[in-house]
C-alpha positions as CSV (number, residue, x, y, z in Angstrom):
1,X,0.0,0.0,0.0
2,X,2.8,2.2,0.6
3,X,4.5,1.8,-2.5
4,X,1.4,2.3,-4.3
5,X,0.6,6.3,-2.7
6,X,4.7,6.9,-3.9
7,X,4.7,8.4,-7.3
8,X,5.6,6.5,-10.2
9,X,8.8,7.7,-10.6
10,X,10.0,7.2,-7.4
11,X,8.3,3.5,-7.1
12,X,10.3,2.5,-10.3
13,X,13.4,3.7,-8.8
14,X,12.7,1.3,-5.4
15,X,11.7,-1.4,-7.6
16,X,14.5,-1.4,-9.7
17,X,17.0,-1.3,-6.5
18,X,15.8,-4.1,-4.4
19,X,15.7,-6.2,-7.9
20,X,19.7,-5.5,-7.9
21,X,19.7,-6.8,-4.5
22,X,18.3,-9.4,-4.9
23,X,20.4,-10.7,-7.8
24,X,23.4,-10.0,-5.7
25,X,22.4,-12.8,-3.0
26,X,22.3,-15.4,-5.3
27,X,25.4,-17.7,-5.2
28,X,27.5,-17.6,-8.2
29,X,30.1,-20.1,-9.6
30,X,33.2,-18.7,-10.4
31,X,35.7,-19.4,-12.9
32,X,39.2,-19.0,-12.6
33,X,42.3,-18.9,-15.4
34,X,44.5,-20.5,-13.3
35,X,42.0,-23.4,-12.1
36,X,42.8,-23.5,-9.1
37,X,40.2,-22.0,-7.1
38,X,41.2,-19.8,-4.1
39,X,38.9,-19.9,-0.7
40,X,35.6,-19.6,-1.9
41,X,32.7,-17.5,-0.1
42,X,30.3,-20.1,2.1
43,X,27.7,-18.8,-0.4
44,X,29.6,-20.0,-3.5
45,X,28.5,-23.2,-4.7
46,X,31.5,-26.1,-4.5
47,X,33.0,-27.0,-8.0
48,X,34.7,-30.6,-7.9
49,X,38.1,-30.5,-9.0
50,X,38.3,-32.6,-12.1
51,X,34.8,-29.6,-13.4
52,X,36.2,-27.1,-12.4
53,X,37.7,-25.4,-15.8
54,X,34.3,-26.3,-18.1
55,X,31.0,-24.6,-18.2
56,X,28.5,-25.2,-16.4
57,X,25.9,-26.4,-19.1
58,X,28.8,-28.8,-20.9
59,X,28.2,-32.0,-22.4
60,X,31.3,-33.3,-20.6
61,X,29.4,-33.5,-17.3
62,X,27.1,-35.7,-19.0
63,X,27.5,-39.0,-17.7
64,X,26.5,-42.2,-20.5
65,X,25.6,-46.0,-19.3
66,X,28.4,-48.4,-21.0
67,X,25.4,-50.0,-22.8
68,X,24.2,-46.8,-24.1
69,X,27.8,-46.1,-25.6
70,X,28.2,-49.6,-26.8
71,X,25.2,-49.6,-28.9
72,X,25.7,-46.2,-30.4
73,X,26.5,-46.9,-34.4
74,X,27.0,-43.7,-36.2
75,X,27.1,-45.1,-39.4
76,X,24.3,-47.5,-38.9
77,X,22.4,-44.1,-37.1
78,X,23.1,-42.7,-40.6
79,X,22.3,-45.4,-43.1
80,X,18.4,-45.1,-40.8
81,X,17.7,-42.1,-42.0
82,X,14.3,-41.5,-44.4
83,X,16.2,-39.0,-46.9
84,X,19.9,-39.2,-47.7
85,X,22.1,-36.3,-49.3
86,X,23.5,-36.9,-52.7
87,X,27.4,-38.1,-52.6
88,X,28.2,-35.1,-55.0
89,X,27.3,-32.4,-52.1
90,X,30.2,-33.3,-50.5
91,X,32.8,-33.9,-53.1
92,X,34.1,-30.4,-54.2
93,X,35.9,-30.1,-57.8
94,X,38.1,-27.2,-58.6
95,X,36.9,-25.1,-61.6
96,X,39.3,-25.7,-64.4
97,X,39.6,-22.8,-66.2
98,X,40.2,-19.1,-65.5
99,X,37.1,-16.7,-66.1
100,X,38.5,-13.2,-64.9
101,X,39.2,-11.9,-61.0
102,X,35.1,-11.3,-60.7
103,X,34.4,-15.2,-61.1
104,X,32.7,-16.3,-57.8
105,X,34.8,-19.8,-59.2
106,X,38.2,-19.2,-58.6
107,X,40.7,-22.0,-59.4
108,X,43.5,-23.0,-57.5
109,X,46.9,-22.4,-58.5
110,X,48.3,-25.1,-60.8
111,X,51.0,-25.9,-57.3
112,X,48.0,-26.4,-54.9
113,X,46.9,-30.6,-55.4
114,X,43.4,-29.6,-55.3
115,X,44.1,-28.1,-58.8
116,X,43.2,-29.8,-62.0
117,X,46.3,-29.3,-63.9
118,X,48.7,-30.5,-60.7
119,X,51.4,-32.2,-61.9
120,X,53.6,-33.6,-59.2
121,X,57.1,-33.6,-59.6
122,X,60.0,-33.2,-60.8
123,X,61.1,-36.0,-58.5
124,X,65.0,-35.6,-59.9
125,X,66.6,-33.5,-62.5
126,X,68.5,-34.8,-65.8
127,X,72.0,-34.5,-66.4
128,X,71.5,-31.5,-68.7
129,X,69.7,-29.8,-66.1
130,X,72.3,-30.9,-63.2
131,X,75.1,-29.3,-65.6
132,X,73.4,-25.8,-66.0
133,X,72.7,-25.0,-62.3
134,X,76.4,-26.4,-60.8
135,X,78.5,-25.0,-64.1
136,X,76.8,-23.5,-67.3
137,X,74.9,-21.1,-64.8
138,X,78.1,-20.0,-63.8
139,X,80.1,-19.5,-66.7
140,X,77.1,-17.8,-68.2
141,X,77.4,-15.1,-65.8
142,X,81.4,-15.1,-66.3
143,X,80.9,-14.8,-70.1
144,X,78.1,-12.3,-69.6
145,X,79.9,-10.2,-67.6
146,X,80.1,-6.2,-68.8
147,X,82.7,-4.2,-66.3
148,X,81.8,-0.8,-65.9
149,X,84.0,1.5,-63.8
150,X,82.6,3.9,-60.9
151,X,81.2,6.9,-62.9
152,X,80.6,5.2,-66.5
153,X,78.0,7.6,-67.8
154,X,75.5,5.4,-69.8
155,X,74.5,6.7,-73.6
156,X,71.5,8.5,-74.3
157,X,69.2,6.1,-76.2
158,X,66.6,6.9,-78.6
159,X,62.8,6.7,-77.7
160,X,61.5,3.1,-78.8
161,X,58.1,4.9,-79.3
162,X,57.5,7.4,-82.0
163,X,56.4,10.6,-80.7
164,X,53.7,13.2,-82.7
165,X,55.0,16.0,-84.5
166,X,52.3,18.4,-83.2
167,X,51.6,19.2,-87.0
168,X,47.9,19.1,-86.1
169,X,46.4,20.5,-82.4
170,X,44.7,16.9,-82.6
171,X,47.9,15.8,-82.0
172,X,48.3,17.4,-78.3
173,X,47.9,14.6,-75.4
174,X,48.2,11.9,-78.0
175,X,49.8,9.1,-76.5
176,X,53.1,7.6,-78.3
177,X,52.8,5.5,-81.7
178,X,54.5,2.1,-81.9
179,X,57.1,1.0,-84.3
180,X,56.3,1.1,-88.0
181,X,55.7,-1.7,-89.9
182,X,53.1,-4.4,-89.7
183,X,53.9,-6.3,-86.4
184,X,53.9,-2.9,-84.8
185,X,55.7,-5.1,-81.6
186,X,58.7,-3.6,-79.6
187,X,61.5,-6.0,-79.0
188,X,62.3,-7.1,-75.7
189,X,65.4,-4.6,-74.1
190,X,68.7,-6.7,-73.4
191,X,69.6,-6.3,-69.7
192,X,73.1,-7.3,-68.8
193,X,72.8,-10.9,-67.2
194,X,72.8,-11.3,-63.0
195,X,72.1,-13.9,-60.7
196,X,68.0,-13.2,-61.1
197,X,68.0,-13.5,-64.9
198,X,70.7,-16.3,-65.7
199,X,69.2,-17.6,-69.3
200,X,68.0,-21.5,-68.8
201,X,65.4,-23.3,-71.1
202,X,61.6,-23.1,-70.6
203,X,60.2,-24.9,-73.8
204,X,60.7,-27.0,-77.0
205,X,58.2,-26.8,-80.0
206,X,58.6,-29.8,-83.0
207,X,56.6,-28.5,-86.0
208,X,56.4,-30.8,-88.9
209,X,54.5,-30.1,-92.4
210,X,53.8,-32.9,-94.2
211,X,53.0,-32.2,-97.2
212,X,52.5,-36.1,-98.4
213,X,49.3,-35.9,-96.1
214,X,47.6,-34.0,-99.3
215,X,48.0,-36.8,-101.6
216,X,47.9,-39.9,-98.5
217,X,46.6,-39.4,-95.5
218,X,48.5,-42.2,-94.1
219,X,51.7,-40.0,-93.9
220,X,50.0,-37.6,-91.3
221,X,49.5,-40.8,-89.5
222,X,53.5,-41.9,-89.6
223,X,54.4,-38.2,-89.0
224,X,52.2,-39.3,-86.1
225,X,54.3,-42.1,-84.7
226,X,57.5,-40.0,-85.4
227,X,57.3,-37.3,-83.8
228,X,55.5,-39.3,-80.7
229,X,58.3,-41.3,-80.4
230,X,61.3,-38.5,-80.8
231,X,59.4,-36.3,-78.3
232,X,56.8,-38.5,-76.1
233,X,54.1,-36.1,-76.2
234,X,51.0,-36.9,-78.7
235,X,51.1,-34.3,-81.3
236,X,48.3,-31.8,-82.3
237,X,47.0,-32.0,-85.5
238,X,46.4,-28.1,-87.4
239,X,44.2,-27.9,-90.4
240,X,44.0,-25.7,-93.1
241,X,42.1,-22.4,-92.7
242,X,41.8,-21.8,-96.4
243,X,41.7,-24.1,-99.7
244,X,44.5,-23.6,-102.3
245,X,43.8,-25.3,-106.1
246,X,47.6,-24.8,-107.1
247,X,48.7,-27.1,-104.3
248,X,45.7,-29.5,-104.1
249,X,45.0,-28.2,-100.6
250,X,41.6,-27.9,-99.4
251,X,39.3,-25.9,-96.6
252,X,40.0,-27.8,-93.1
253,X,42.6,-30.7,-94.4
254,X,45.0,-32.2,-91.7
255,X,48.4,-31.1,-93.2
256,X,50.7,-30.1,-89.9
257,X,51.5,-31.5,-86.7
258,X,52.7,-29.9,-83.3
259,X,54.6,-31.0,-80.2
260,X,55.2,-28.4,-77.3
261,X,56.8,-29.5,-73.9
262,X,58.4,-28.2,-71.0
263,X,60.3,-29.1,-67.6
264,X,62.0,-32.3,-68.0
265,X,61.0,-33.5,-71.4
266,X,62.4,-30.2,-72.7
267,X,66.0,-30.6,-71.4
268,X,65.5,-34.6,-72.5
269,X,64.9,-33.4,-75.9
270,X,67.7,-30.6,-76.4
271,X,70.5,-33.3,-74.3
272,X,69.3,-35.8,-76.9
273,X,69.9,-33.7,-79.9
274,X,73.5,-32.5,-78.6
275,X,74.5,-36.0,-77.5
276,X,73.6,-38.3,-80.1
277,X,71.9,-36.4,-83.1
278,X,74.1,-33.5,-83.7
279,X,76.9,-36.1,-84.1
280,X,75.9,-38.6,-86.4
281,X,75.0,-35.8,-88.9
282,X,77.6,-35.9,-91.7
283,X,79.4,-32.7,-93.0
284,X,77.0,-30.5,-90.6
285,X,78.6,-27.4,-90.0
286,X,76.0,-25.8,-87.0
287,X,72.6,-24.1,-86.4
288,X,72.9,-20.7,-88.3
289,X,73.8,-18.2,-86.6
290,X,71.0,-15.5,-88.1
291,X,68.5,-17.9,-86.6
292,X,66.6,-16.4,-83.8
293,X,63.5,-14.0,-83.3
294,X,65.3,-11.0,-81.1
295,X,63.0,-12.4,-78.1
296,X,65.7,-15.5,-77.0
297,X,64.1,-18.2,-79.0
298,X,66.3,-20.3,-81.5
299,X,65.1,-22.6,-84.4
300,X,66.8,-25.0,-86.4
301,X,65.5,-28.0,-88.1
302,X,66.1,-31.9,-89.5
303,X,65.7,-33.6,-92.4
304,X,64.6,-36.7,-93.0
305,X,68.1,-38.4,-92.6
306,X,68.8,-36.3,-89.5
307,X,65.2,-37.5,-88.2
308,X,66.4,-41.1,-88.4
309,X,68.9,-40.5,-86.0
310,X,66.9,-40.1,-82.9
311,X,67.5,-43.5,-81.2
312,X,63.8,-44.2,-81.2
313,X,63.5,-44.7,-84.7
314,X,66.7,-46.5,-85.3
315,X,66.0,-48.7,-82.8
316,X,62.2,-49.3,-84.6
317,X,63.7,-48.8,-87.8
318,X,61.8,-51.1,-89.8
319,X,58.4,-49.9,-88.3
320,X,58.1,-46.6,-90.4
321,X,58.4,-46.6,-94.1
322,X,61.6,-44.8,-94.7
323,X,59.6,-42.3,-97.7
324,X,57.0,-41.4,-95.2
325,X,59.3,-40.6,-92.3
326,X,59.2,-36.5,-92.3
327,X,61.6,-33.9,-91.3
328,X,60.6,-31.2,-88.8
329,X,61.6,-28.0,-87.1
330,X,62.6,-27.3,-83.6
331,X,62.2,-24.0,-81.2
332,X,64.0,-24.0,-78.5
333,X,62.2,-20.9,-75.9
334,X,64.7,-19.5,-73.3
335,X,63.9,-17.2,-70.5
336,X,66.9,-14.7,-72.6
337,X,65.5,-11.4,-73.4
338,X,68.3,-11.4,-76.5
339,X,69.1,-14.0,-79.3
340,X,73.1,-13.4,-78.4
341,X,72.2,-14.4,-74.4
342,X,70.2,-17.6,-76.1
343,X,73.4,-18.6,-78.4
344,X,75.2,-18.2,-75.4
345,X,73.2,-20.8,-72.9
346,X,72.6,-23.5,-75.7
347,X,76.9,-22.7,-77.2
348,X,77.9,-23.6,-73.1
349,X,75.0,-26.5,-73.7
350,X,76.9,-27.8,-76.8
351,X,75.4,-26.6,-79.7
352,X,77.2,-25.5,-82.5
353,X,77.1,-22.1,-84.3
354,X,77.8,-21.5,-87.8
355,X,77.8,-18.3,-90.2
356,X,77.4,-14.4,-89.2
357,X,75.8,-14.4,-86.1
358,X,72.9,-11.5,-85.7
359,X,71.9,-10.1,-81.9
């Protein structure tokens, strides 16, 4: 009755404080970091010893029969159930291809396992390999070497773009022109050779045209086996884009074939060629030294005797019609920003240069 002739602020306000009071009377179980619990109040409830560090409300309190834990069967508890998921919610499968930074898909990189295009390996290293990173990486950077004394002004070189000749007041703000011509491509720029850019081999390309695959199809299929065997990589078949009555080609015939590799296979290959091709070739001189594309990649190419060289069709000699066996071209891509730092690696390799050689 009292509280009721108090006004209603001051009855909220009473209220309010002997609530607080009343929650601060209960017993509370404290928790401690160091678990070890000091001399608790007589109002605190006791906490046993082996409890003491886990909540209150954990399922580690609860205590199971040995019957009830004997009979529980997850998989069995599993196999029970009315509806089951489908297998292929739970097994996850990269995206294989790249479709921009803004693709909720993003695939892993090709070193991650999960990735579709993980390749494991290289387990060990070839000789050829072995020999360029303890000596030809070396005596690359020997022979590569360009002193220049303390204050060695550098020339003033030319702008590779072309610049506008402000002839026209459209010209203003224009950015620069490429090169002339129709590539309209700037070459890479040669920079002097150091322990981060030591030229080493990324990649071998075979090319072959057959052009007995117009007439017979069936030497596009030994140009096949060749070129499977000398590299061990299945070749890509090209067609033609357009017909040509003068040669007997026509629109979409199978007339080339191409092998690309890397890692391993590629120093395979190139050891191969310097070890046992280059010197059963008779009065060879070299690779020509103008070969080259001013980006470090250098071609040569074999014959049809030089292609019956390679160990794996001498060995299966009789297995290829010796007309139908084709020659074909090889690429050989270096990390070199120059074709003179690419003569350099493959001349410390073993391959020999012949002619006017062109940088």
């Amino acid at each position: 009755m009292a509280l009721q002739e108090l006004p209603s602020a001051l009855r909220q306000l009473t209220i309010k404080h002997i609530g607080q009071r009343a929650r601060c009377q209960t017993p509370i179980a404290r928790r401690y970091a160091s678990g070890e619990a000091t001399a608790a109040a007589p109002s605190e409830t006791p906490i046993s010893e082996d409890l003491q560090d886990l909540e209150p409300a954990s399922s580690f309190t609860t205590k199971f029969s040995r019957e009830a834990v004997k009979d529980y069967d997850p998989v069995k508890r599993a196999k029970d159930r009315k509806y089951q998921l489908p297998a292929s919610r739970y097994q996850y499968r990269s995206p294989r291809y790249y479709r921009g930074p803004l693709h909720p898909h993003q695939p892993p990189p090709t070193s991650d396992p999960a990735s579709r295009e993980f390749i494991p390996g290289p387990f060990s290293h070839n000789r050829l390999e072995q020999t360029w990173q303890s000596t030809i990486s070396q005596d690359i950077m020997t022979l590569g070497y360009v002193h220049k004394p303390p204050g060695t002004v550098d020339p003033v070189k030319s702008e590779r773009l072309r610049t506008w000749d402000d002839s026209s007041p459209y010209h203003k703000n224009r950015p620069k022109r490429g090169p002339r011509g129709p590539e309209g491509v700037l070459r890479l720029i040669e920079k002097d050779i150091t322990p981060h850019n030591i030229p080493k081999i990324t990649g071998v390309t075979v090319h072959s045209m057959v052009k007995g695959a117009i007439d017979d199809s069936a030497h596009l299929h030994v140009a096949g086996m060749v070129l499977q065997a000398v590299t061990g990589v299945r070749p890509k078949v090209h067609r033609a884009k357009r017909g040509l009555a003068q040669f007997g080609l026509r629109e979409r015939m199978p007339i080339s074939l191409t092998c690309q590799f890397r890692g391993n296979q590629a120093y395979d290959f190139v050891d191969k060629c310097i070890s046992l091709v280059f010197p059963k070739i008779k009065d060879w001189e070299g690779v020509v030294g103008t070969t080259g594309d001013s980006s470090g990649n250098i071609a040569f190419g074999f014959n049809r005797e030089g292609a019956m060289l390679f160990p794996e069709i001498e060995i299966n000699y009789d297995m290829y019609p010796p007309k139908m066996i084709p020659g074909f071209h090889v690429v050989i891509h270096t990390s070199a920003a120059s074709d003179r730092h690419a003569r350099l690696l493959l001349s410390s390799m073993g391959v020999p240069f012949t002619g006017k050689l062109v940088d």
